[in-house]
C-alpha positions in Angstrom: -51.5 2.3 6.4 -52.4 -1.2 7.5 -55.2 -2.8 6.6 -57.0 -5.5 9.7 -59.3 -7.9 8.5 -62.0 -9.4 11.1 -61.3 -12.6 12.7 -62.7 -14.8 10.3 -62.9 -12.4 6.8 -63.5 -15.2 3.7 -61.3 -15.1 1.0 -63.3 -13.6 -1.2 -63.4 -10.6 1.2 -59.6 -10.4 1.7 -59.6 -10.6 -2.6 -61.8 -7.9 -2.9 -59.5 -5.6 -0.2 -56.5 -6.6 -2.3 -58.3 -5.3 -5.5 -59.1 -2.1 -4.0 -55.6 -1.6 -3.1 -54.3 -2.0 -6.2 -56.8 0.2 -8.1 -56.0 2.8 -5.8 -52.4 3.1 -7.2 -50.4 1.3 -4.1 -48.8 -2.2 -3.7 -51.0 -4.6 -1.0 -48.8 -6.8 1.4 -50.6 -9.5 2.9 -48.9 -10.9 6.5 -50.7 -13.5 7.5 -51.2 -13.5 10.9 -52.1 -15.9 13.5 -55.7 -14.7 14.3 -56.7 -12.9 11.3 -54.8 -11.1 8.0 -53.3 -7.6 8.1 -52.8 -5.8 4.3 -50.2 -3.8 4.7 -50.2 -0.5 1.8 -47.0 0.3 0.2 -46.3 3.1 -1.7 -46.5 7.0 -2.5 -49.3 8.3 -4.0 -50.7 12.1 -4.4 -54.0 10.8 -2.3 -55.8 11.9 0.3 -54.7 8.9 2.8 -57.3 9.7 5.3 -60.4 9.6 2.9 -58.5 6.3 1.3 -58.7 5.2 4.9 -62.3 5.5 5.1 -63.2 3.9 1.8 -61.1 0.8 3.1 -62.9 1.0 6.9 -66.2 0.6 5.1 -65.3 -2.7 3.0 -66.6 -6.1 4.0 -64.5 -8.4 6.2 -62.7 -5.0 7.7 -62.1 -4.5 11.5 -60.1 -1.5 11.3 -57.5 0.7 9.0 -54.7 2.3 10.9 -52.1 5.0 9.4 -48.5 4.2 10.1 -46.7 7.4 11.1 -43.4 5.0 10.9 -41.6 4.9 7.3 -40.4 0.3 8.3 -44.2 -0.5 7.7 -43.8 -4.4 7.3 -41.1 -4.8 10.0 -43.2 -2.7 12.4 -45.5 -4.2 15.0 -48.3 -2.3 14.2 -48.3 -4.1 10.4 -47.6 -7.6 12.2 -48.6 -7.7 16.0 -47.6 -11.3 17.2 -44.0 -11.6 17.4 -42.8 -13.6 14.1 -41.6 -16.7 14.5 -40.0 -19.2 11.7 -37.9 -22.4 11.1 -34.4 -23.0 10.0 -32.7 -26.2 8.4 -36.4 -27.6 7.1 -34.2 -30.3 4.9 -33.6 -34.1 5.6 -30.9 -34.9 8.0 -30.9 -31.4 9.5 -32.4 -31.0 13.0 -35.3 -28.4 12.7 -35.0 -24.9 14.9 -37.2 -22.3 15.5 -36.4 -18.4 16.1 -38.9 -16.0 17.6 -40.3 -18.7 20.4 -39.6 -18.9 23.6 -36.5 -20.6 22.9 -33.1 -18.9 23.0 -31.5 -20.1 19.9 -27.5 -19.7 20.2 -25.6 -20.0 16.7 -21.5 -20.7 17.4 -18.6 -21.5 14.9 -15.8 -19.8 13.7 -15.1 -16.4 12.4 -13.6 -18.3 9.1 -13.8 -21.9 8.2 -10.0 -22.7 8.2 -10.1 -26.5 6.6 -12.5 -29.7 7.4 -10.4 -30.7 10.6 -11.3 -27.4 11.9 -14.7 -26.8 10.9 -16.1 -30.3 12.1 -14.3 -30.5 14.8 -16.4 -27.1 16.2 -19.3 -28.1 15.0 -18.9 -31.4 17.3 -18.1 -29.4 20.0 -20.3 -26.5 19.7 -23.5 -29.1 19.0 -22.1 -31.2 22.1 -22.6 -27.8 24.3 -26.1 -27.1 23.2 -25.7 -24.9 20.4 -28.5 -25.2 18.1 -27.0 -23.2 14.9 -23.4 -23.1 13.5 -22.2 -20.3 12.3 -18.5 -20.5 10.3 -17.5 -17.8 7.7 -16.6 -18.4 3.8 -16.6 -15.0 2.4 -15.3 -12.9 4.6 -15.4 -9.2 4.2 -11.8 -7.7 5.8 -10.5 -4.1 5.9 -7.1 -4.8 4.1 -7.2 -6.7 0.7 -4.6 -8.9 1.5 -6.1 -10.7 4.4 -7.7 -13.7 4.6 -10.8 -13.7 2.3 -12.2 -17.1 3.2 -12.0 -20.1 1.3 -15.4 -19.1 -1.0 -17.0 -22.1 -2.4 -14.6 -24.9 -0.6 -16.0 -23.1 2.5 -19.6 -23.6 1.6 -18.7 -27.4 1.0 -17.0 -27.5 4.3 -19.8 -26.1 6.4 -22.0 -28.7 4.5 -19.5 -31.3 5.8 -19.8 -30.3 8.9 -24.1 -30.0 8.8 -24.2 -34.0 7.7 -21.4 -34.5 11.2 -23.9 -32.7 13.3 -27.2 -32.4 12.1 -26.9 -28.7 12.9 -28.1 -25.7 10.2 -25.6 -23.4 9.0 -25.1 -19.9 9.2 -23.0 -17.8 6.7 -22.5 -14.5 5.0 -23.1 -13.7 1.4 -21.6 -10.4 0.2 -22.3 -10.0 -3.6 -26.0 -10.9 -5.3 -23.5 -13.3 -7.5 -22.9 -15.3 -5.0 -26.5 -16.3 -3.7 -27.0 -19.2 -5.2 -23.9 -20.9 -4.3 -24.7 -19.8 -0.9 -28.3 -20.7 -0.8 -27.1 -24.1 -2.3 -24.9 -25.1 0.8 -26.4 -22.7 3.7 -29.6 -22.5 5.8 -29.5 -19.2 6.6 -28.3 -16.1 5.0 -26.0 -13.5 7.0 -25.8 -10.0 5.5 -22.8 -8.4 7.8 -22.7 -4.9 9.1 -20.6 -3.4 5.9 -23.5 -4.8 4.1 -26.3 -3.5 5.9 -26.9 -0.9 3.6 -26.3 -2.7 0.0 -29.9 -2.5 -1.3 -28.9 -4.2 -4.2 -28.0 -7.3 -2.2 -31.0 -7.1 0.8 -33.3 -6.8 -2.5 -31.6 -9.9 -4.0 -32.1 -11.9 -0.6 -35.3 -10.4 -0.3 -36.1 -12.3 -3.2 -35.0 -15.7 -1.6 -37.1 -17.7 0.8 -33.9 -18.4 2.6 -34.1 -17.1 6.0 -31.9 -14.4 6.5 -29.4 -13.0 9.6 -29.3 -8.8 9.2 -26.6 -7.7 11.7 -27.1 -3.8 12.5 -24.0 -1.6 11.1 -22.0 0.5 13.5 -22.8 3.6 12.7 -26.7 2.6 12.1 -29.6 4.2 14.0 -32.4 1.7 15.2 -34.6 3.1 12.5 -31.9 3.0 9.9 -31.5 -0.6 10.5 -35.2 -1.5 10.4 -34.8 0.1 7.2 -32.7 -1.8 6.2 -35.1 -5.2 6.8 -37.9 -3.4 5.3 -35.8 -3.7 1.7 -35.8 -7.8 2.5 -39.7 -8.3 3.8 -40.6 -5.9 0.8 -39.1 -8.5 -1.7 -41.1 -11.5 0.2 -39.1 -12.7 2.6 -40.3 -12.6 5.5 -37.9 -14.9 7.5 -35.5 -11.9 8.7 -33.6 -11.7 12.0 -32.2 -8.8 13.5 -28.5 -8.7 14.8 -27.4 -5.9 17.4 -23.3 -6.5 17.1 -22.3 -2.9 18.4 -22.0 0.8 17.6 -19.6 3.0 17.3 -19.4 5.5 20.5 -16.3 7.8 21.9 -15.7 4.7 23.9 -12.5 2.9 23.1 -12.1 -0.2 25.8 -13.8 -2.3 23.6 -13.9 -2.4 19.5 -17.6 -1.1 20.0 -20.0 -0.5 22.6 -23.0 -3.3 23.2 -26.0 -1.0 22.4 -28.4 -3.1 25.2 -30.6 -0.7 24.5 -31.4 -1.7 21.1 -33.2 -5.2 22.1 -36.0 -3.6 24.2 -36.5 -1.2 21.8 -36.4 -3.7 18.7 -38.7 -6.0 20.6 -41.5 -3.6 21.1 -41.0 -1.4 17.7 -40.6 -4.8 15.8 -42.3 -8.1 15.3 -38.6 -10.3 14.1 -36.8 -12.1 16.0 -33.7 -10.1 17.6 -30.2 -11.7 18.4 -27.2 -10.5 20.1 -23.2 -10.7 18.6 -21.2 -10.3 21.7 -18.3 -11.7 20.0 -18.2 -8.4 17.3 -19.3 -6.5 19.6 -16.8 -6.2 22.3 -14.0 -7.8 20.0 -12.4 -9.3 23.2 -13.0 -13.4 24.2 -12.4 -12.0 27.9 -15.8 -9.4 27.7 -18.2 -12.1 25.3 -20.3 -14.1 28.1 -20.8 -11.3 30.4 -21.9 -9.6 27.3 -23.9 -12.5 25.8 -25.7 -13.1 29.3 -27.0 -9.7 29.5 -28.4 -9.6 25.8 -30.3 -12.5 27.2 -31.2 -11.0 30.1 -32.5 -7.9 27.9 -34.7 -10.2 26.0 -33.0 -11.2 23.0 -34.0 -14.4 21.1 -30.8 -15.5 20.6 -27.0 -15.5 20.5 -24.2 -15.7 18.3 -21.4 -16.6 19.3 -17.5 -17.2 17.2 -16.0 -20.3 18.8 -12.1 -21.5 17.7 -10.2 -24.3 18.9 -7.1 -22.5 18.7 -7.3 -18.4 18.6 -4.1 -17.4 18.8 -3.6 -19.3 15.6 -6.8 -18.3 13.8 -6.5 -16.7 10.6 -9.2 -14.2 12.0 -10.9 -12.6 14.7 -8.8 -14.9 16.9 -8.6 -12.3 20.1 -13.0 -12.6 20.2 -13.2 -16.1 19.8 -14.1 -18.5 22.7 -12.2 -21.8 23.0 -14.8 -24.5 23.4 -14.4 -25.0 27.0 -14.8 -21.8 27.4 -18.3 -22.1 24.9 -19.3 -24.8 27.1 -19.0 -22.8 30.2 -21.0 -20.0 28.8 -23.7 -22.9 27.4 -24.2 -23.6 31.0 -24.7 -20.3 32.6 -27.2 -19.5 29.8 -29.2 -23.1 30.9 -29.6 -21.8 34.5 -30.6 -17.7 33.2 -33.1 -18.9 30.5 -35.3 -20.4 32.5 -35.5 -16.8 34.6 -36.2 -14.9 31.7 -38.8 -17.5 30.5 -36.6 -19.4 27.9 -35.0 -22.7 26.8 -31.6 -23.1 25.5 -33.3 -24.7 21.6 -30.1 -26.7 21.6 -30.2 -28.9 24.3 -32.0 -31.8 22.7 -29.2 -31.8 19.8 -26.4 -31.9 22.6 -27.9 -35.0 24.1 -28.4 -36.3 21.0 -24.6 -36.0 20.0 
């Protein structure tokens, strides 16, 4: 159940509701929202939940109680009604952006970073065509052992490099708890990929972390299953989650998976977080990825991510998905002249005339 305090409850009134929560044998959650506090109750105990209701309804400083029926109680709007919004790269020398406004924030880079050359050299161009995020990966997760794992820790250094060129925050994945604080060290913003969507032990170690965090929705995942899956990260504290829709797995074979469109209407009204699209994973084809990325816009995602390489043939992965930059700048264009339709800004466009 969620807990809504009146518009102007005192603290001492919102202590008091958290008290009461406790004694009653469940965890309180407070979400601080923009006109007043919800208290969100976590837990399972052998009480009558409507009587508890009550007892709550009658406290000081209480507009309402409300019983959840859905089993995601943070990451669902009736726990959090405005949409969230929050800030990434909040360091000196790193330009501020916000996910969850009204801009459309659209992270590009490369699948892997390959070597400094490389990695800069996108970042300049990527940052030139209005991206406001750059994405590059330095553990990579692959299906055979003995492909290209990423450069690990050199990669994290690298994408730092490339931050201080650009000014832009960085985007990358972490795949083992171990491995946080390395990646926390160099990156912005935390990607847990679509293998990983389901490794409790690592969304409760990022859940943990005030690091904003990137949760890409698995292939095989349900909609629920993958607000699930955030629920494990705002349970920890973290409340700075975005949602990733990169595909699902359907009898459908022209593309690696099928764009599930769907899944942003529905995230947006079952969800408060921020929800971005993956074209790039998703149809696994450069030729597919800005049709693709214009319609999640169109949809009403809150942002894009998008793998960019100067040279795909020659990347040492996901070459065939990856846009040259030309081709990125192209697509930046197109997405200046649909925002504004859809009631958006591209949130890069100040950091491209700044470059």
């Amino acid at each position: 159940m969620i807990i809504v305090m009146r518009q102007g409850a005192t603290d001492e009134q919102l202590v008091q509701v958290i008290g009461r929560v406790e004694a009653s044998g469940f965890r309180p959650f407070v979400n601080p929202g923009v006109e007043r506090k919800v208290v969100a109750v976590l837990g399972e105990v052998d009480t009558d939940k409507v009587q508890l209701a009550d007892v709550f309804a009658t406290m000081d400083g209480v507009e309402r109680v409300q019983l959840i029926s859905e089993p995601y109680k943070l990451a669902s709007r009736h726990s959090h009604p405005e949409p969230t919004t929050f800030t990434l790269g909040l360091q000196p020398g790193v330009r501020p952006v916000t996910v969850g406004g009204d801009s459309l924030v659209v992270m590009a880079g490369p699948c892997s970073v390959e070597n400094e050359a490389q990695i800069v050299g996108v970042a300049r161009d990527v940052a030139a065509a209005g991206a406001a995020v750059l994405r590059g990966g330095a553990f990579k997760p692959r299906s055979s052992p003995h492909s290209f794992q990423g450069l690990g820790v050199e990669g994290l250094e690298l994408l730092a490099a490339a931050r201080a060129a650009t000014g832009l925050p960085v985007v990358t994945e972490v795949l083992d708890p171990r491995d946080l604080d390395d990646v926390c060290r160099f990156a912005d913003v935390l990607q847990i990929g679509a293998r990983n969507m389901q490794n409790f032990a690592l969304l409760r170690s990022v859940g943990e972390r005030r690091h904003p965090v990137l949760l890409k929705r698995g292939p095989g995942a349900r909609v629920s299953d993958f607000l699930l899956a955030a629920e494990y990260i705002l349970a920890g504290g973290n409340h700075q989650v975005m949602l990733c829709e990169r595909g699902i797995i359907t009898f459908e074979d022209s593309t690696r998976y099928t764009t599930d469109i769907n899944a942003i209407p529905v995230l947006k009204r079952q969800t408060h977080l921020p929800v971005v699209v993956d074209p790039s994973h998703a149809t696994g084809d450069s030729e597919y990825v800005p049709a693709v990325a214009l319609a999640g816009v169109a949809a009403g995602a809150d942002g894009l991510i998008v793998e960019v390489h100067p040279d795909p043939p020659h990347a040492l992965s996901d070459g065939k998905q990856s846009l040259r930059p030309e081709r990125f700048a192209t697509l930046m264009a197109q997405l200046a002249r649909l925002a504004p339709v859809v009631g958006r800004s591209l949130a890069g466009q100040a950091v491209a005339s700044a470059v």
